[in-house]
C-alpha positions as CSV (number, residue, x, y, z in Angstrom):
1,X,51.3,37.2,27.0
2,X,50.4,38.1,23.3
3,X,46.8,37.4,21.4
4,X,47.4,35.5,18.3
5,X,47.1,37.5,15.0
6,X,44.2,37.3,13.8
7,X,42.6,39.0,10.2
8,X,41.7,42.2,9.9
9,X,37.7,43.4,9.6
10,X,36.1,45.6,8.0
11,X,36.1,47.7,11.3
12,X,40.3,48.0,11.4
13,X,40.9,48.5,8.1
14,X,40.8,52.0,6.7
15,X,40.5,53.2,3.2
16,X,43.1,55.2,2.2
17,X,41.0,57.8,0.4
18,X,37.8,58.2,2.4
19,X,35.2,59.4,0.3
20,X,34.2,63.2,1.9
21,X,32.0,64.6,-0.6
22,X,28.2,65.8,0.8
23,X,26.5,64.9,-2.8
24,X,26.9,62.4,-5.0
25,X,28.7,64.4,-8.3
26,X,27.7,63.5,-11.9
27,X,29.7,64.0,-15.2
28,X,29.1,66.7,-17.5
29,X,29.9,68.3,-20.7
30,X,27.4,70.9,-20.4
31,X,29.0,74.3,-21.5
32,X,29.1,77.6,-19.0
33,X,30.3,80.7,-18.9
34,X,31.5,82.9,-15.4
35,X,32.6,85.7,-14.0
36,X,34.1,87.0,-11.1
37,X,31.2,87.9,-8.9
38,X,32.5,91.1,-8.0
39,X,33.5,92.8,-11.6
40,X,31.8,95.5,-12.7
41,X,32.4,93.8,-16.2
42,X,30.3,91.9,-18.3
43,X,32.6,89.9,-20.1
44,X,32.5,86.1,-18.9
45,X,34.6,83.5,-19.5
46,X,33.4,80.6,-21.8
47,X,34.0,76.9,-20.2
48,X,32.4,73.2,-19.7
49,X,31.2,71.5,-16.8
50,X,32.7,68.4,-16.0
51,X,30.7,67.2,-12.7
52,X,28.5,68.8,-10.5
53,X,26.3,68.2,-8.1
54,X,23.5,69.6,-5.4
55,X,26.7,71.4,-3.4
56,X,29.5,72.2,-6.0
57,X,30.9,72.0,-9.3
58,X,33.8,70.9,-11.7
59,X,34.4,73.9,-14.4
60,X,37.3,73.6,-17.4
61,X,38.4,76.8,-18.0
62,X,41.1,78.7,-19.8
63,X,41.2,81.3,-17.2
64,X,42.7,80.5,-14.1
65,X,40.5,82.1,-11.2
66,X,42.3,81.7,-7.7
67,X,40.8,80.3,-4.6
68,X,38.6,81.7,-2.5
69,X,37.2,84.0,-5.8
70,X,33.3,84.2,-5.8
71,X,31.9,83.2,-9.5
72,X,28.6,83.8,-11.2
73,X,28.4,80.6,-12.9
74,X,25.7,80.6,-15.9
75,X,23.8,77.3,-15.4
76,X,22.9,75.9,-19.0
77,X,20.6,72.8,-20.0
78,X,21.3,69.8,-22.3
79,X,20.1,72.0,-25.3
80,X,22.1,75.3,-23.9
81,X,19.4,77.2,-22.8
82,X,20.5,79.4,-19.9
83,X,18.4,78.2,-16.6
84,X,20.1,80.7,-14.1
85,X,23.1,82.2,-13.1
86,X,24.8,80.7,-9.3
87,X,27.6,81.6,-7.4
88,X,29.9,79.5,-6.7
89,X,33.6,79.8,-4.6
90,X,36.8,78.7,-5.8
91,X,38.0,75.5,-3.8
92,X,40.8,74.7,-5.7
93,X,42.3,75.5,-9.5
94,X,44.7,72.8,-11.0
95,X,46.4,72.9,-14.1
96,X,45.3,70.4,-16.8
97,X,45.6,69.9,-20.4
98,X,41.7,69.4,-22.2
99,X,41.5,68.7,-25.8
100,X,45.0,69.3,-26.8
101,X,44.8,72.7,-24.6
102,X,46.2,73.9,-21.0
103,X,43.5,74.4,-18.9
104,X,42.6,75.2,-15.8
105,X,40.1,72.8,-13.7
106,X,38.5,74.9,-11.2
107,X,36.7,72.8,-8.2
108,X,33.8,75.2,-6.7
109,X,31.2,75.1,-4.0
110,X,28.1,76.7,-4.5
111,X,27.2,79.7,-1.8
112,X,24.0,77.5,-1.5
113,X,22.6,74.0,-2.6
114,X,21.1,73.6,-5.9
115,X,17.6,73.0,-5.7
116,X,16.7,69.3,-6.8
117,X,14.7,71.1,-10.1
118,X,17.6,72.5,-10.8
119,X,19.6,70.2,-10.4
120,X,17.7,67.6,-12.7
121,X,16.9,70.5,-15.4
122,X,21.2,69.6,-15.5
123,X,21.0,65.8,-16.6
C-alpha cells in the first residue's frame, strides 16, 4: 500500500547551495597590499579588498598567488592607514575581469581569527 503525496516541509527540502561560511563576510573596497609570507623580498603587491570577515578574506589582485600560498596581507582602515599586517592562505584564485582589467580574485583564510577591534577598525 502507498501513503498519499503529500507537500514537502521545510525539513525535506534542501537548499541547493547551503550556506558554509563560519563568519558573516562584509563588502569592501578597502585597498591592501601582500606578499608571499615566505619571500625574502619586500616588494608587495598592491590590491583591494572585496569582503572579509573575522576568518578570511576576498583580495582583487593583478598577481595571481596559487593555493595553498601563505600571504602577509597589510590590513588598512577607511582612511588607509595601515592597522597591521596578517597572514592569510590561499583558498582559491579565480580569474576575473575588475574595472576594465584581468584580475585575479584570491579567496583566503586567515592563520587565525581577526580580533573583533580589528575587525571593526575595517568598517
Amino acid at each position: 500500500m502507498t501513503e498519499p503525496d503529500s507537500a514537502p516541509t521545510d525539513e525535506t527540502v534542501s537548499s541547493p547551495c547551503i550556506e558554509r561560511r563560519a563568519f558573516v563576510r562584509l563588502a569592501s573596497e578597502l585597498v591592501t597590499s601582500c606578499r608571499p609570507s615566505d619571500s625574502a623580498r619586500e616588494v608587495s603587491w598592491p590590491g583591494k579588498v572585496r569582503d572579509i570577515s573575522l576568518g578570511g578574506i576576498g583580495l582583487v589582485l593583478q598577481h595571481r598567488f596559487r593555493p595553498g600560498t601563505t600571504l602577509d596581507v597589510e590590513l588598512r582602515d577607511a582612511a588607509g592607514k595601515p592597522i597591521g599586517v596578517v597572514q592569510a592562505r590561499v583558498v582559491h584564485a579565480t580569474a576575473i575581469r575588475e574595472e576594465e582589467r584581468s584580475c585575479w580574485l584570491l579567496g583566503c583564510s586567515f592563520h587565525g581569527p581577526l580580533t573583533e577591534e580589528e575587525f571593526e577598525s575595517l568598517r
